[in-house]
C-alpha distance (Angstrom), angle and dihedral (degrees) to the residues before:
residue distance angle dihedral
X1 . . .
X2 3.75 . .
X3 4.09 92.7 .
X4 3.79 83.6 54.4
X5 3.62 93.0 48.0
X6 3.70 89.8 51.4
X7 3.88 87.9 53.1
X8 3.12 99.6 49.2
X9 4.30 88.4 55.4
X10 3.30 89.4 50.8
X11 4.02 103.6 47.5
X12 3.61 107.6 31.8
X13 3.60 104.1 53.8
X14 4.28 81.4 48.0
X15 3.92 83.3 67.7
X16 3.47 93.4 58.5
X17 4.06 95.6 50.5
X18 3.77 91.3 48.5
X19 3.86 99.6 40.8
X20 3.49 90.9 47.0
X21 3.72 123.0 149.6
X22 4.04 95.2 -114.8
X23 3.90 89.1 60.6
X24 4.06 98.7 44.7
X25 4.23 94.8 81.1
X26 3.82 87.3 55.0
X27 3.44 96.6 43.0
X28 4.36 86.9 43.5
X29 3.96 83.8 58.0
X30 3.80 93.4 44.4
X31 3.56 85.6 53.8
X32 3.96 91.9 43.2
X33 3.98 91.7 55.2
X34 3.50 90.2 47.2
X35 3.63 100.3 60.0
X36 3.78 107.5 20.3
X37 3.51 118.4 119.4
X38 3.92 92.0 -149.7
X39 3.92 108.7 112.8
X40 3.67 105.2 -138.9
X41 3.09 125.0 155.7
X42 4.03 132.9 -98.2
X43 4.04 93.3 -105.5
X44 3.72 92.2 48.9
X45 3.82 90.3 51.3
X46 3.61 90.7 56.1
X47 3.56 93.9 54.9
X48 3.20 96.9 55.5
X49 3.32 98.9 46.4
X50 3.72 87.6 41.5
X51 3.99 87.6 59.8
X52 3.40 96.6 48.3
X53 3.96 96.1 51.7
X54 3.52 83.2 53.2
X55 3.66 115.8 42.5
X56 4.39 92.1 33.3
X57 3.94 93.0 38.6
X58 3.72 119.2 16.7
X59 3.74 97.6 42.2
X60 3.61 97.2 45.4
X61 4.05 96.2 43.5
X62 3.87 85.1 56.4
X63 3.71 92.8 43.6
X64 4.20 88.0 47.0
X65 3.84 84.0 51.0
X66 3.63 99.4 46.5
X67 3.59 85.5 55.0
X68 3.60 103.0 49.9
X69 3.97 87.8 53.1
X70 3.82 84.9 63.5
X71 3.67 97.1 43.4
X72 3.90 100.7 -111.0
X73 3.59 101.2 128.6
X74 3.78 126.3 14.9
X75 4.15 103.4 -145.4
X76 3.83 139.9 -4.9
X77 3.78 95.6 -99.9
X78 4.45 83.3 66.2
X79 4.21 88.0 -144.0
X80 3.31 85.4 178.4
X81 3.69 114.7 72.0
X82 3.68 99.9 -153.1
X83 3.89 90.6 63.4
X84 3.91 89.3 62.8
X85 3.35 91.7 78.2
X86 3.72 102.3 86.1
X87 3.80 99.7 39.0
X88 3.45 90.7 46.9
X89 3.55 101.0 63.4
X90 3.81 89.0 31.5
X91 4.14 84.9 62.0
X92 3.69 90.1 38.1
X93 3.86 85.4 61.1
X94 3.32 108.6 48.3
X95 3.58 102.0 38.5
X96 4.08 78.1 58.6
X97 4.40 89.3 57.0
X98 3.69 88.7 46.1
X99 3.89 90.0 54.3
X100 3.69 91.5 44.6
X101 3.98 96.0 45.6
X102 4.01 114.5 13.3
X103 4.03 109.3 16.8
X104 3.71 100.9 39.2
X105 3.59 132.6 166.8
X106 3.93 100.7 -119.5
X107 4.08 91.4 47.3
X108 4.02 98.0 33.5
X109 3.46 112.9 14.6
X110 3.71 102.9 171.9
X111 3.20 99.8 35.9
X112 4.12 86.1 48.7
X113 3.92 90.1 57.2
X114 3.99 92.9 42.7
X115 4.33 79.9 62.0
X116 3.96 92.7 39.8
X117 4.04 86.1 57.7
X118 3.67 92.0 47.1
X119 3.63 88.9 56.0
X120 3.75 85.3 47.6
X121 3.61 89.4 44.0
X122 4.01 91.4 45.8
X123 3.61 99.8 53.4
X124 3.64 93.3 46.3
X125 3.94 84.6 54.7
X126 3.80 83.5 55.1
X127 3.71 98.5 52.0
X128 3.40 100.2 65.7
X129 3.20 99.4 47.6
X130 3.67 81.5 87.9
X131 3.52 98.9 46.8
X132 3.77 82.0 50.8
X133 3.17 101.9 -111.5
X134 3.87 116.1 142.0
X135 3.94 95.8 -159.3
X136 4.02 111.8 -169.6
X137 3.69 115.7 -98.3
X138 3.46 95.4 -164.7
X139 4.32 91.3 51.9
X140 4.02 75.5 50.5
X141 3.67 100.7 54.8
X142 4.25 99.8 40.4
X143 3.63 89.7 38.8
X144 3.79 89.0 55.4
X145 3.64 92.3 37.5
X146 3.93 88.7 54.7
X147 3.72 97.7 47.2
X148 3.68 89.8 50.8
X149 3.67 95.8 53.4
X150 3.72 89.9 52.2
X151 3.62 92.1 44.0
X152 4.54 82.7 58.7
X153 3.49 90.9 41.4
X154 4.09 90.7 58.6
X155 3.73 92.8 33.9
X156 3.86 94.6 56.7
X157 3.27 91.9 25.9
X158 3.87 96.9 -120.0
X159 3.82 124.2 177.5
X160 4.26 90.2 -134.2
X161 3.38 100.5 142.8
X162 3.73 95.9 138.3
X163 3.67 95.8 51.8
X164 3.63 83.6 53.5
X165 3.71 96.4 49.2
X166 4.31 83.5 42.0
X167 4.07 87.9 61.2
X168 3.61 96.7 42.2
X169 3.95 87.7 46.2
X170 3.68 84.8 50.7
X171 4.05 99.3 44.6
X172 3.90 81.4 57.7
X173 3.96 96.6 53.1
X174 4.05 93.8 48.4
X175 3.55 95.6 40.9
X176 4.11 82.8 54.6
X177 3.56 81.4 45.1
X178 3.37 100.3 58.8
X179 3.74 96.5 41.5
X180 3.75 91.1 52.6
X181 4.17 95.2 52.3
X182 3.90 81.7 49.0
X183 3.44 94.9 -124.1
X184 3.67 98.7 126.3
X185 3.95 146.2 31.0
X186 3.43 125.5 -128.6
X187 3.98 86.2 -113.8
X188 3.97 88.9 49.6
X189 4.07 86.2 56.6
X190 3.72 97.8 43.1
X191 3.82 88.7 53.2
X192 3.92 92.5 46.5
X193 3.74 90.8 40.8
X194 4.08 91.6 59.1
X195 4.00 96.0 32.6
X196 4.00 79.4 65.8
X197 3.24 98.3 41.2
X198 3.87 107.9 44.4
X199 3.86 100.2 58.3
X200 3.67 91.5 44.5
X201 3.93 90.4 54.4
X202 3.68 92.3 38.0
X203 4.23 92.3 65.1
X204 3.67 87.7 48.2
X205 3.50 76.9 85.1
X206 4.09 90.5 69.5
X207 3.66 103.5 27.7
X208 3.55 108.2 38.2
């Protein structure tokens, strides 16, 4: 009982690190380039993906950093909900340029509304901070991540259902993951897990 215990310390917070919410937009596009049907080229490919690595992980790491160095916020996971502020709106605005100039909807269309709900998804994130809510960022980001792949899979009419069933599987082991490092409440999860979910489902609507 006491080796599982020690297991279990070990592994689950690891989920959280590696599923965390600054890795899910490059991860999205990965997915995106693996099942689109558009036939671009290699080069254009790595652009994209290029972009993305930049403008959702780069730029925000540094931004994270530059923070910390002034005290704003005390660690990447932002336990405490009133340092969310900052990054928040910093994500909020450059996911915003990279729909206007890299991901846009004429070029890459679902991967431009997968974006356009994690804006949605971001700002409702934001909200509550002030109704003191501390919704989970990480239920946002694989919830999001999920709905989007099942939105591709209907869209190009895919047969993905183990990918599927690999996300939800997933969704299941951070959420245990984050109720295990204590970092959020059931309620807290719930909330993230549907803020993710509902903007995503909502531009089916459009795309599908």
């Amino acid at each position: 009982m006491k080796l599982n215990n020690i297991k279990l310390k070990k592994t689950l917070p690891f989920f959280s690190y590696i599923f965390h919410p600054i890795f899910i937009p490059i991860i999205g596009t990965g997915f995106y380039i693996h099942y689109s049907n558009d036939f671009y080229n290699k080069e254009s490919y790595f652009l994209l993906f290029f972009q993305v690595v930049i403008i959702t992980f780069l730029l925000p790491l540094s931004f994270f950093y530059l923070l910390q160095t002034f005290g704003k916020v005390d660690n990447l996971m932002l336990s405490d909900a009133s340092q969310r502020k900052m990054p928040l709106l910093m994500q909020i605005a450059l996911t915003f340029i990279l729909i206007n100039k890299s991901v846009t909807i004429d070029q890459f269309p679902e991967l431009f509304f997968f974006f356009l709900g994690g804006i949605g998804s971001t700002l409702m994130a934001f909200a509550l901070i002030y109704t003191k809510i501390k919704a989970s960022i990480h239920m946002i980001a694989i919830s999001a991540l999920s709905f989007f792949v099942i939105g591709l899979s209907i869209h190009n009419e895919l047969n993905i259902v183990n990918t599927i069933a690999t996300l939800f599987l997933t969704t299941g082991i951070i959420a245990t993951s984050r109720l295990y490092m204590k970092a959020h409440s059931m309620e807290e999860l719930l909330i993230g897990y549907l803020a993710g979910m509902l903007p995503q489902v909502v531009l089916w609507v459009i795309w599908l």
